[in-house]
N, C-alpha and C positions, 0 to 999 in steps of 0.2 A: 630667731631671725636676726640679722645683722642690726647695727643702731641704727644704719638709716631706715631701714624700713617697718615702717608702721600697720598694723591692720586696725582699721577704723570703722565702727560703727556708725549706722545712720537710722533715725527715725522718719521718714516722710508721711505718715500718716495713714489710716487704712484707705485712703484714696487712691493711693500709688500703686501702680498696678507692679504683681510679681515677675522682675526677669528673668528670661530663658538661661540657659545656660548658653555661653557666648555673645552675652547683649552687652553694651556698656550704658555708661551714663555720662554725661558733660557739665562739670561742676566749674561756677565759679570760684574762682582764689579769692580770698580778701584782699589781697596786695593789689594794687593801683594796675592791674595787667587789663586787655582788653580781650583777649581769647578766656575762653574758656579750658580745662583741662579733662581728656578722655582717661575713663579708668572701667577697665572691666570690674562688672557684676562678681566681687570674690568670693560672695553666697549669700542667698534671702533666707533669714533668719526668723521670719514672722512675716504679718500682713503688714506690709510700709516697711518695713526693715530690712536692713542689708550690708554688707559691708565690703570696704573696696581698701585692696592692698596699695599703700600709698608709698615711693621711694620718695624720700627726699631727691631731689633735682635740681633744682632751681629757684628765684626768687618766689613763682607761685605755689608750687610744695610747698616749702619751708613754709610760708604766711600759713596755708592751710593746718600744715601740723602744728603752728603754736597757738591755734584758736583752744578756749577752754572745755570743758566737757561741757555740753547743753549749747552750747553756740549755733547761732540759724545760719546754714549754706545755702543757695540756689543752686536746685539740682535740677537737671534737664534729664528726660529717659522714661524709661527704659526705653533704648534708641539700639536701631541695628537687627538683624538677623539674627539668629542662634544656631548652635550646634544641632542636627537631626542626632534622635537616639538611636540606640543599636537595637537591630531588627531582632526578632527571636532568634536566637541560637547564636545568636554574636557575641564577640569574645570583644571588647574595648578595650584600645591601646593606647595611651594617654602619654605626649612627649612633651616636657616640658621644658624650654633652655632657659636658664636663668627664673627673670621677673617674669618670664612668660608664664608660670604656677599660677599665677592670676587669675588670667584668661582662662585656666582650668578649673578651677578649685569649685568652682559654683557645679562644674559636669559631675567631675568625680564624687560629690557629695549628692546630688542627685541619683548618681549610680547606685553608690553605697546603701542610700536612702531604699532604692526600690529593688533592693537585694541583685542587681546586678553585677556580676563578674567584673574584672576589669585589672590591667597591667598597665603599673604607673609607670613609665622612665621620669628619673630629673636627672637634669645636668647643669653643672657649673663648671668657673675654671677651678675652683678651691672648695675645701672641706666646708671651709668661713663662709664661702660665699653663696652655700646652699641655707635655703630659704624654710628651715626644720619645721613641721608642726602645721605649715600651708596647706598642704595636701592630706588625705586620710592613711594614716599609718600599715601596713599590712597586720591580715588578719588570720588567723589560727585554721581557720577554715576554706582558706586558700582563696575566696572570697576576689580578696584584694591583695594581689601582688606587687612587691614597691621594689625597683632596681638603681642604683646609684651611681655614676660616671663623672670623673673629676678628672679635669686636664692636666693636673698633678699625679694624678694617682691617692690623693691624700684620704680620698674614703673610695667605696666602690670600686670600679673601673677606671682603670687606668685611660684615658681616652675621651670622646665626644658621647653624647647621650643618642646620638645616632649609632654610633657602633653599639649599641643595645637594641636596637630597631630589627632590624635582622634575625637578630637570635631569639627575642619575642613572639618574631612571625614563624620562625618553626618550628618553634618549642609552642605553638598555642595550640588547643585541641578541637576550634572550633574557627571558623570563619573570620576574620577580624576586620575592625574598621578602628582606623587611625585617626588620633584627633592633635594636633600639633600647633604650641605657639610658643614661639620666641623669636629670634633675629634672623633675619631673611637666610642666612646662609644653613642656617640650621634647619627654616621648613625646607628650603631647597634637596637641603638631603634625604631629611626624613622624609618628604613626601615621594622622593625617585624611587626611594629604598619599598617603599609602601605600594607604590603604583608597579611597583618591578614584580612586586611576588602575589601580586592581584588582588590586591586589600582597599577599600575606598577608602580616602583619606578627605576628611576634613581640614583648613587649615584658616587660623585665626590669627589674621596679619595684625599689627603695630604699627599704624600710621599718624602722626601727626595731624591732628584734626581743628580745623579755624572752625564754621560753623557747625560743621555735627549733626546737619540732615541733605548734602548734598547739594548745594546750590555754587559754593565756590570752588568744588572740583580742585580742590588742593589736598586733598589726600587719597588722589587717583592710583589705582593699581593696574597693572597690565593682564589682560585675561585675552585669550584666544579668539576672544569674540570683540577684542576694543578694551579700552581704558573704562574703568569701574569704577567707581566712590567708595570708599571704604565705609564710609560712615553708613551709607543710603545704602547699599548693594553688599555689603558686609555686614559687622569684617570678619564674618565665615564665610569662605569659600570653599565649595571642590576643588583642591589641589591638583584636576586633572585642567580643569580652568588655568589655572595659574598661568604666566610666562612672568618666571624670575631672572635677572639682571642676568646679561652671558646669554640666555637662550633665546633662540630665535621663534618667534609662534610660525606652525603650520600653517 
């Protein structure tokens, strides 16, 4: 992984109940800040335990990653919806842009876990700036398929982790259902491309979250049926829901 980004273990205790796959949590910073900060579930390791992919960002990162090992966080959570699993005979297609690896990592090990199939896409703009070792590695037994796309060309595909989208859905030998998170332009694609060739897609927005259970409607999304809370009503959605920036709802 790059130096900013950290993967950080947590103990909460065996009281803490286990997150789904797509759930976050909302931790306070120790820095003098008054929000708190949203991070997807990056996998539950044991009962009470878990760990969340942390970038450096800002003054509340940073304070967060110089506390010492054993240091007490207030953690709020398991908060939010999660990912639906893939029905029998489904094929999971996993897109990941950038930090969105995050918001997956908890799925695909769950897959892994319960010997389910599955086609990873990641993408970044650079070699560097893919996120190595986040996600489960592909497997001899074709299990777990891992494909790579760099806006350089500097490893994989030369291109967007969307232009692997496509090729996954025809090259796959069974039904698929798409799970996608990273920055709006990217689910925007990857879910058209997914909804075009008749595949359900899930999708796992990044919004900016003040309280973290829906009461201040500051990290509202647009959905076909009305503006949604991310926190409260997410932040999985059916990307058939969705109405992304540019488009107009029916």
């Amino acid at each position: 992984m790059r130096a900013e980004d950290f993967l950080c273990a947590f103990d909460a205790g065996g009281a803490f109940p286990d997150a789904r796959p797509g759930q976050f949590v909302h931790v306070r910073t120790p820095a003098d800040l008054t929000l708190r900060r949203p991070f997807s579930v990056a996998a539950v390791t044991g009962r009470g335990r878990f760990e969340l992919l942390v970038r450096k960002r800002g003054e509340g990162t940073a304070a967060l990653l110089s506390l010492p090992e054993g240091a007490e966080v207030s953690v709020l959570g398991p908060s939010g919806n999660g990912f639906g699993l893939p029905e029998p005979g489904e094929r999971a297609v996993l897109v990941a842009g950038g930090i969105g690896v995050a918001g997956l990592r908890h799925l695909s090990r769950t897959l892994a876990r319960d010997g389910r199939r599955q086609v990873v896409l990641v993408g970044a703009p650079t070699a560097t700036a893919l996120l190595d070792g986040v996600l489960p590695g592909p497997t001899t037994d074709g299990a777990v398929r891992v494909e790579v796309a760099t806006d350089d060309g500097s490893r994989g595909l030369r291109g967007t982790v969307c232009d692997l989208v496509g090729r996954a859905l025809e090259e796959t030998d069974a039904p698929a259902r798409v799970y996608c998170c990273g920055p709006q332009a990217m689910l925007r694609s990857a879910a058209g491309i997914a909804l075009a060739a008749g595949a359900r897609c899930e999708a796992l927005v990044e919004e900016v979250m003040a309280c973290g259970i829906g009461a201040c409607r500051g990290c509202v999304v647009r959905t076909r049926t009305g503006y949604r809370a991310a926190c409260a009503d997410g932040p999985v959605f059916d990307a058939a829901e969705l109405v992304f920036d540019g488009e107009e709802r029916a």
